[in-house]
TORPARO-166397 format. One record per residue (C-alpha): x, y, z. Coordinates in Angstrom, 2 decimals, padded with zeros to 5 digits, always signed. Layout:
- X; Y; Z
- X; Y; Z;
...
END
This chain:
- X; Y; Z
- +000.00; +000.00; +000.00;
- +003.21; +002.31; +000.51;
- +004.15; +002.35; -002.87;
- +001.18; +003.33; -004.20;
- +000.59; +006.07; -001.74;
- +003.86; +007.47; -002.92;
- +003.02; +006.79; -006.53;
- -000.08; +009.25; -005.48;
- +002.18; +012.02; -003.86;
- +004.12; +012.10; -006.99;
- +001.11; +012.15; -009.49;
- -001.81; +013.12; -008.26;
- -002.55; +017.10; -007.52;
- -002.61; +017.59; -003.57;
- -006.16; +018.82; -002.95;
- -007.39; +015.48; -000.05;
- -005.99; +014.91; +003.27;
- -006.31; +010.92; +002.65;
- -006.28; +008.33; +005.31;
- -003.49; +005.56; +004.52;
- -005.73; +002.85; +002.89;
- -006.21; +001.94; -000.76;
- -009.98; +001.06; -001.39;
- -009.88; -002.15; -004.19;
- -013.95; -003.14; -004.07;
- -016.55; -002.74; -002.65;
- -020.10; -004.74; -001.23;
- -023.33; -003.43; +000.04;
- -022.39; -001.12; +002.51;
- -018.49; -002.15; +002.53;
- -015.57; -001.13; +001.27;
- -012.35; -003.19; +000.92;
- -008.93; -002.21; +000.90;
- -006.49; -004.43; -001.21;
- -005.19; -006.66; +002.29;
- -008.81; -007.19; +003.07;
- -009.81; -005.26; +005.72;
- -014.03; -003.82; +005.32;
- -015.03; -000.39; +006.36;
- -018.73; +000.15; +007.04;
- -019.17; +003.38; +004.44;
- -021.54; +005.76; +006.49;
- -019.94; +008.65; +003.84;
- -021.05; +006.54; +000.58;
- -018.48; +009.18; -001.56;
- -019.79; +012.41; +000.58;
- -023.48; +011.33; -000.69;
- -022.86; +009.61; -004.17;
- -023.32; +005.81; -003.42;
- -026.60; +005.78; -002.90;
- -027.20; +002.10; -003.70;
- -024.17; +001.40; -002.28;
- -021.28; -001.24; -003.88;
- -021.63; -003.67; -006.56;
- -025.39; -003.44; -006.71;
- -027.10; -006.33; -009.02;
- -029.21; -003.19; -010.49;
- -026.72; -001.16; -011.48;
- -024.44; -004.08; -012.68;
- -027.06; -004.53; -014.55;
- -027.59; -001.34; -016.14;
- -024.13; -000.67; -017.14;
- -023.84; -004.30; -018.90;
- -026.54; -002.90; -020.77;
- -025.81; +000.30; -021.64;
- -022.00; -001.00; -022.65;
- -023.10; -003.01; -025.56;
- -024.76; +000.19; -027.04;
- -023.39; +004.25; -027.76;
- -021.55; +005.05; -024.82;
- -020.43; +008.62; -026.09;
- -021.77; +010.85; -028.92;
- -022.20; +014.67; -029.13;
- -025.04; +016.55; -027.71;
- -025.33; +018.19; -031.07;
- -027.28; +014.80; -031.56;
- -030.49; +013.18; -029.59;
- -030.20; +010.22; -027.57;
- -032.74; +008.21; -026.25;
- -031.10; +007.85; -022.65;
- -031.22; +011.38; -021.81;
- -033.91; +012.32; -023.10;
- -035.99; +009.12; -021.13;
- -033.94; +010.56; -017.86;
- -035.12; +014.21; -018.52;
- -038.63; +013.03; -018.43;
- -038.60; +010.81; -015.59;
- -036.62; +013.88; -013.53;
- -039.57; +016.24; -014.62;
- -042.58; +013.87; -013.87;
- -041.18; +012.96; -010.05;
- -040.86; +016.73; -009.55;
- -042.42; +019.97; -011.52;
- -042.74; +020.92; -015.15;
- -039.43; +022.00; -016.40;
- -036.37; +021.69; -019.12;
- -033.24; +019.57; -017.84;
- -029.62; +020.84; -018.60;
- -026.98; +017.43; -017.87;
- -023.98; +018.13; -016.69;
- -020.89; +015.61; -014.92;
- -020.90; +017.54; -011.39;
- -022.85; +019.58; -008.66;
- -020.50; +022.41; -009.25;
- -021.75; +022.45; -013.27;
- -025.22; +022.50; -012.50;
- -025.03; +025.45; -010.04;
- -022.73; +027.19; -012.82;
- -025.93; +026.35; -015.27;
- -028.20; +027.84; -012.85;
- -026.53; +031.19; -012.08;
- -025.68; +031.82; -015.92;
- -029.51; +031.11; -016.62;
- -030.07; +033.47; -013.86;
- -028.16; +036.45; -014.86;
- -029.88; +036.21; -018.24;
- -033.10; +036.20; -016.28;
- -032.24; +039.38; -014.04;
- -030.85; +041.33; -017.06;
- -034.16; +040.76; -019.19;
- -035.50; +043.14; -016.90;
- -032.11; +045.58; -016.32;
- -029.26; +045.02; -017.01;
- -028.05; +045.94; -013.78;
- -029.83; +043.33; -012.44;
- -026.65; +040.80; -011.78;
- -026.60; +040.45; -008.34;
- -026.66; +037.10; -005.98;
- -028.31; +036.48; -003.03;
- -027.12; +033.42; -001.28;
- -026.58; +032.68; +002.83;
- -023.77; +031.91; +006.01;
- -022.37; +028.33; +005.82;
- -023.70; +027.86; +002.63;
- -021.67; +025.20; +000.12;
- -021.98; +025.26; -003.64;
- -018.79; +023.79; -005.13;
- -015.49; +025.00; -005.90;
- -015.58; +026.17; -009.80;
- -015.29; +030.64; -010.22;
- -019.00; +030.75; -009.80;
- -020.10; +028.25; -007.60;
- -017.34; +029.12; -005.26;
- -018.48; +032.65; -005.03;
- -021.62; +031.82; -003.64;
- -020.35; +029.69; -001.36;
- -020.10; +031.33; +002.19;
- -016.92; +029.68; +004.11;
- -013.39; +031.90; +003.99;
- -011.16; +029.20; +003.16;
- -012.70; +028.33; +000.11;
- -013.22; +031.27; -001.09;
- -009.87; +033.48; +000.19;
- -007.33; +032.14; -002.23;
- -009.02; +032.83; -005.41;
- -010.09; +035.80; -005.09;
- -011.08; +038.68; -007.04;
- -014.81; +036.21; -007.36;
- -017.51; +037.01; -009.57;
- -018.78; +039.78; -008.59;
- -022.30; +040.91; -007.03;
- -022.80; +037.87; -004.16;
- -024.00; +038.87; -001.14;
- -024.69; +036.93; +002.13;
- -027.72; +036.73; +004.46;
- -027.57; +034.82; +007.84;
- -029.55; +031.87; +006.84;
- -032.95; +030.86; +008.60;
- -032.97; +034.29; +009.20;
- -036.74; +035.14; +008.14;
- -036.92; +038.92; +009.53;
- -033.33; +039.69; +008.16;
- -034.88; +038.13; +004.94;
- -038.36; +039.95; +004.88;
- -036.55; +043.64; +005.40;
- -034.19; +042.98; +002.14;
- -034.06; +044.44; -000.89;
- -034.17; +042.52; -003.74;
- -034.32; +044.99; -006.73;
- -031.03; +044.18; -008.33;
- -030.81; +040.75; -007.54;
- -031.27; +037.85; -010.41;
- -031.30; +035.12; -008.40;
- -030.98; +033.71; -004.81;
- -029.41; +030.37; -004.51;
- -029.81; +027.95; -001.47;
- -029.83; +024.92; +000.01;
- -032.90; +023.33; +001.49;
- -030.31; +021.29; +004.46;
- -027.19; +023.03; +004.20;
- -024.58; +019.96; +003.77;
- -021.01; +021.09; +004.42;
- -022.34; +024.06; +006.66;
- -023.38; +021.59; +009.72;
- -026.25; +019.51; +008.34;
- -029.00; +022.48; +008.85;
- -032.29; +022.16; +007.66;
- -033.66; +025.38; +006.28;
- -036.76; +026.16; +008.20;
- -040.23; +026.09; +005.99;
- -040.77; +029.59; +007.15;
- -037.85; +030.44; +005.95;
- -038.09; +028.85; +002.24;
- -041.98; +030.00; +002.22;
- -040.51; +033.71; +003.13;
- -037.83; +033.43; +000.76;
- -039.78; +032.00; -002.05;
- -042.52; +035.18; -001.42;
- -040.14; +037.55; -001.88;
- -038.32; +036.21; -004.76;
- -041.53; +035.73; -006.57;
- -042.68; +039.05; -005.67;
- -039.63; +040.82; -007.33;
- -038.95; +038.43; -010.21;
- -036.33; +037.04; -008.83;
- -035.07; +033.38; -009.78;
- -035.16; +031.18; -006.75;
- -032.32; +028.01; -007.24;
- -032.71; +024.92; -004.45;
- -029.23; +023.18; -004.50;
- -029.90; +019.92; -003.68;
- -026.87; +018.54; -004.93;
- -026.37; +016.82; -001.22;
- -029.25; +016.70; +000.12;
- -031.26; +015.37; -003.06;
- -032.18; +011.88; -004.87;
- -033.95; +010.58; -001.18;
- -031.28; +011.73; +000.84;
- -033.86; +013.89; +003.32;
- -036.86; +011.10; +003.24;
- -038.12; +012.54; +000.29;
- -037.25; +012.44; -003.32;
- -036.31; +015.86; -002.97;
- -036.36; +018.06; +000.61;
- -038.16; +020.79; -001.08;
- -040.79; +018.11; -001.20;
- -041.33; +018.42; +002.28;
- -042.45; +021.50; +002.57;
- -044.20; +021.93; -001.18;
- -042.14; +024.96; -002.10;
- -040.86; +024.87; -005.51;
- -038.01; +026.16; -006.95;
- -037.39; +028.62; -010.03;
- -034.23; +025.93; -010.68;
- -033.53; +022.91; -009.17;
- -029.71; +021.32; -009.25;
- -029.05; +017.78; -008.34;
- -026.02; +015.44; -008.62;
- -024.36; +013.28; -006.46;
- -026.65; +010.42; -005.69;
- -028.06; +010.77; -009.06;
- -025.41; +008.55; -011.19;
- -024.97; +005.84; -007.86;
- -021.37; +006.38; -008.24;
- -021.62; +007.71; -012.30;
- -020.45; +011.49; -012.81;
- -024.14; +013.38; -014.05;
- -025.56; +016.62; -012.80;
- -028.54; +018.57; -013.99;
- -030.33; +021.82; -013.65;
- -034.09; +021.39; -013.64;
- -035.04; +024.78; -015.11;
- -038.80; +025.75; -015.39;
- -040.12; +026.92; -018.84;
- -040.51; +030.59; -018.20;
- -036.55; +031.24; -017.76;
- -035.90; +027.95; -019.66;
- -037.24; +029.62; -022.75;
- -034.45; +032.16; -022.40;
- -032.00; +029.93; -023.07;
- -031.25; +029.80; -027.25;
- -029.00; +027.29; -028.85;
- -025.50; +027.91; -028.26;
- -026.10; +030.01; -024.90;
- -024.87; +026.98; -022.71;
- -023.93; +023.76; -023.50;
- -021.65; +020.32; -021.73;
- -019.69; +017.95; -023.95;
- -019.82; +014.92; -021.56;
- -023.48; +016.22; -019.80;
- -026.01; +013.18; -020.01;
- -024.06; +010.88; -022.16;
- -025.85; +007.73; -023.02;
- -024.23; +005.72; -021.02;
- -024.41; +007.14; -018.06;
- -027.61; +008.75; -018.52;
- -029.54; +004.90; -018.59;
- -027.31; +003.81; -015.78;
- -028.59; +007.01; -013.68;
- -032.43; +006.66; -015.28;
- -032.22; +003.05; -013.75;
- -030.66; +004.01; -010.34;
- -033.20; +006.89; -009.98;
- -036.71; +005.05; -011.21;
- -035.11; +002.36; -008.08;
- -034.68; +005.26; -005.38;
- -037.79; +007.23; -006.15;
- -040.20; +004.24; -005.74;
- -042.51; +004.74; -003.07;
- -041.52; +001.22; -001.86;
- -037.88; +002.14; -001.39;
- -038.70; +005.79; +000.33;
- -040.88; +003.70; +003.02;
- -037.94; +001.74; +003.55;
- -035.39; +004.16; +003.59;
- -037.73; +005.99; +006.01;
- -037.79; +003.00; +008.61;
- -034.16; +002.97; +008.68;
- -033.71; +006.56; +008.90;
- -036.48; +006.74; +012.13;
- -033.98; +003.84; +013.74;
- -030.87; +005.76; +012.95;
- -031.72; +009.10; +014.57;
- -033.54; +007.32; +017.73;
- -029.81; +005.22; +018.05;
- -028.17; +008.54; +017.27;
- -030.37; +010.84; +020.65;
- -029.64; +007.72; +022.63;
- -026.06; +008.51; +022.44;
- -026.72; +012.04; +022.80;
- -027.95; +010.95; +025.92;
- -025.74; +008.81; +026.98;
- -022.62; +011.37; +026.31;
- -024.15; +015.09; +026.95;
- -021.49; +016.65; +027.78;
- -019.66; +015.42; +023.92;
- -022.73; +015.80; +021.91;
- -024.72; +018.97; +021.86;
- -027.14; +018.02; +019.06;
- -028.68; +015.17; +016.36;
- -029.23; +017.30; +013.41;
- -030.61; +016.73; +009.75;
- -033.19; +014.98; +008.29;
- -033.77; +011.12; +006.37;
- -029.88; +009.79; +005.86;
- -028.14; +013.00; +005.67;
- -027.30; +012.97; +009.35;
- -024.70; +015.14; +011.71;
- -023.68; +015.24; +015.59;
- -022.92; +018.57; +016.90;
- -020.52; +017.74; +019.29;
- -017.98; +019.74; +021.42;
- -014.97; +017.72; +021.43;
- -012.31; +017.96; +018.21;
- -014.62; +016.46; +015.48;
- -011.45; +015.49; +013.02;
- -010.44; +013.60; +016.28;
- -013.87; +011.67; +015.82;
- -013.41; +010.93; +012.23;
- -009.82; +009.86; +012.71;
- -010.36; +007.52; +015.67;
- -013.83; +006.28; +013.47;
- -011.49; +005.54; +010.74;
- -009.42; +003.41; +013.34;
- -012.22; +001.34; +014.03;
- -013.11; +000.80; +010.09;
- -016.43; +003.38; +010.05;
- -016.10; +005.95; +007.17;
- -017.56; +009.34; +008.48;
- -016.75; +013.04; +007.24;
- -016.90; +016.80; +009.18;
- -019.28; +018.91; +008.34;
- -018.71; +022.74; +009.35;
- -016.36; +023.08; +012.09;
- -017.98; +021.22; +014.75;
- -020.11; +018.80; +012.95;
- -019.65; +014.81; +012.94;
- -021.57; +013.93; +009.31;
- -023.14; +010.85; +008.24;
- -024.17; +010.08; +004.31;
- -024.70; +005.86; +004.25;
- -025.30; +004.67; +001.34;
- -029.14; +004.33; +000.99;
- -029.90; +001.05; +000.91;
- -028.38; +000.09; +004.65;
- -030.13; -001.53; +007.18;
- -030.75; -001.44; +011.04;
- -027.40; -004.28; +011.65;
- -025.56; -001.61; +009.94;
- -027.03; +001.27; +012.08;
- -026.50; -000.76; +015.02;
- -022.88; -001.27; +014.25;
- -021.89; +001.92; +013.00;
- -023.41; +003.18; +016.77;
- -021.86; +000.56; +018.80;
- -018.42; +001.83; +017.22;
- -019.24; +005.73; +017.92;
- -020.66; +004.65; +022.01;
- -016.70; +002.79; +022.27;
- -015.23; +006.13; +020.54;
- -017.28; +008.46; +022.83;
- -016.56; +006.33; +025.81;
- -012.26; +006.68; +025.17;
- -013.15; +010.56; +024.54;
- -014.78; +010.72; +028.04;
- -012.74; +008.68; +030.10;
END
């Protein structure tokens, strides 16, 4: 394993702190490194493994989609995308889909659509509205919308026009002025900001105001989309649509695809040549994604996903419980999961690690949990059991 992790400092561009183990497969809910060892995943590729490793379905799917056009322009229809594109639009509200190969893409998609929005009306309408702790990917645009210093610091001058609001923040909100703004941009459970659910009188204030001034509203779902919260999608919980919707992640089950669901009125801005994504919604990966998502937004596999979740987050406040003085709070919603805690949280994921369970930070204080969707209550039970022994050492 050595070698290759020097083989890796050589070639590979420095941008991971990586643990020293060198994943080879993968099963269910397991990885493997090349000696043998599992590791529950409860981080499933920070929210891309939905279904997990070496699913039969999605074996399946790429067998199938390998023995016809993997590649071809998108100057050129393909039956794949176009059959994901409708099965996107008919599990969520009428709208055109853009593909793209990452969350950061889609977000990109959505601001440009935005500004062209905002400047139908003036042209000095090029503003962004988007919130504290809020994550939207590291590309020029993307990044500048996204709230936290150290992402932002080192590639500065950003594009310009982004301002921040402190989020949940409904009287802040209702007192704003939205007059040069084209857009606001947020996240329905803000993933890499702590695992915070936006409030629904937050997104119903939000979504006023936006409408009110002709203002595009964008959900990034990127991390908390594709069944993640308990629903499809979380603005589905609340029944507040979007202006543009961008998903990702869990959306290819380990297959690079984005898109921007975009609804008609700024859609029909768009004209040919405006936009466009050489390797967005390729055939290939297109049917593999059209099969994992028809599988994750059956009703039957939301109830079941559901059950789970209920058992996690009880397991999860009994160990609240049990350690108060290390964990201050269970937040988020379905499987997207995070313990507030007070004790070094990179401490937590390092000693987790030790004990073979893959977990992640979220924010600066947050322990975050993203299983693959398709686990089960043994799993939940032994991913606790490992955090009550880690807990217990951090106490003693």
């Amino acid at each position: 394993m050595q070698h290759w992790i020097e083989k890796a400092n050589r070639y590979l561009l420095n941008t991971y702190r990586r643990p020293p183990v060198l994943f080879d497969h993968g099963e269910g809910a397991y990885l493997f490194d090349r000696n043998g060892p599992r590791y529950l995943d409860f981080i499933a590729g920070i929210g891309v493994s939905a279904l997990g490793y070496n699913h039969p379905l999605i074996q399946k799917a790429i067998q199938e989609a390998s023995q016809k056009v993997i590649h071809t322009s998108n100057l050129y229809f393909t039956r794949p995308q176009i059959e994901l594109a409708e099965l996107l639009v008919s599990k969520t509200f009428d709208s055109r889909v853009f593909f793209a190969n990452s969350g950061s893409e889609a977000v990109e998609t959505a601001l440009k659509v935005s500004r062209k929005w905002g400047k139908q009306f003036q042209p000095e309408r090029i503003k962004i509205l988007a919130f504290e702790h809020s994550f939207h990917g590291r590309s020029m645009g993307a990044v500048s919308a996204t709230y936290t210093e150290k992402y932002r610091k080192p590639f500065t001058p950003l594009i310009e026009g982004v301002e921040f609001l402190p989020f949940n923040d409904v009287t802040g909100l209702n007192d704003f002025d939205l007059s040069e703004f084209c857009c606001a941009i947020v996240e329905p459970i803000q993933g890499e900001g702590g695992i915070t659910p936006a409030t629904p009188e937050f997104l119903s204030k939000l979504r006023e105001k936006t409408k009110r001034a002709d203002v595009a509203l964008i959900f990034d779902e990127i991390q908390c989309g594709v069944a993640r919260s308990g629903k499809l999608y979380a603005y589905q919980h609340t029944g507040i649509e979007p202006d543009i919707l961008t998903t990702a992640k869990a959306l290819g089950a380990g297959f690079p695809i984005s898109a921007a669901l975009i609804k008609p009125e700024l859609a029909d801005i768009i004209n040919a040549g405006d936009h466009g994504s050489t390797f967005g919604g390729n055939p290939f990966v297109a049917h593999v994604a059209k099969t994992a998502f028809a599988y994750l937004s059956s009703d039957e596999f939301l109830s079941r996903l559901n059950a789970v979740a209920d058992y996690f987050h009880k397991k999860l406040t009994a160990l609240q419980t049990a350690y108060p003085a290390q964990i201050k709070a269970v937040k988020g919603m379905g499987l997207m999961k995070g313990l507030e805690v007070e004790i070094p949280v990179l401490n937590l994921v390092t000693h987790a690690f030790e004990n073979r369970l893959l977990v992640a930070r979220a924010g600066e204080n947050v322990l975050r949990f993203l299983p693959p969707l398709i686990i089960e209550k043994h799993h939940v039970d032994e991913a606790v059991t490992i955090l009550d022994r880690i807990f217990k050492k951090e106490g003693a």
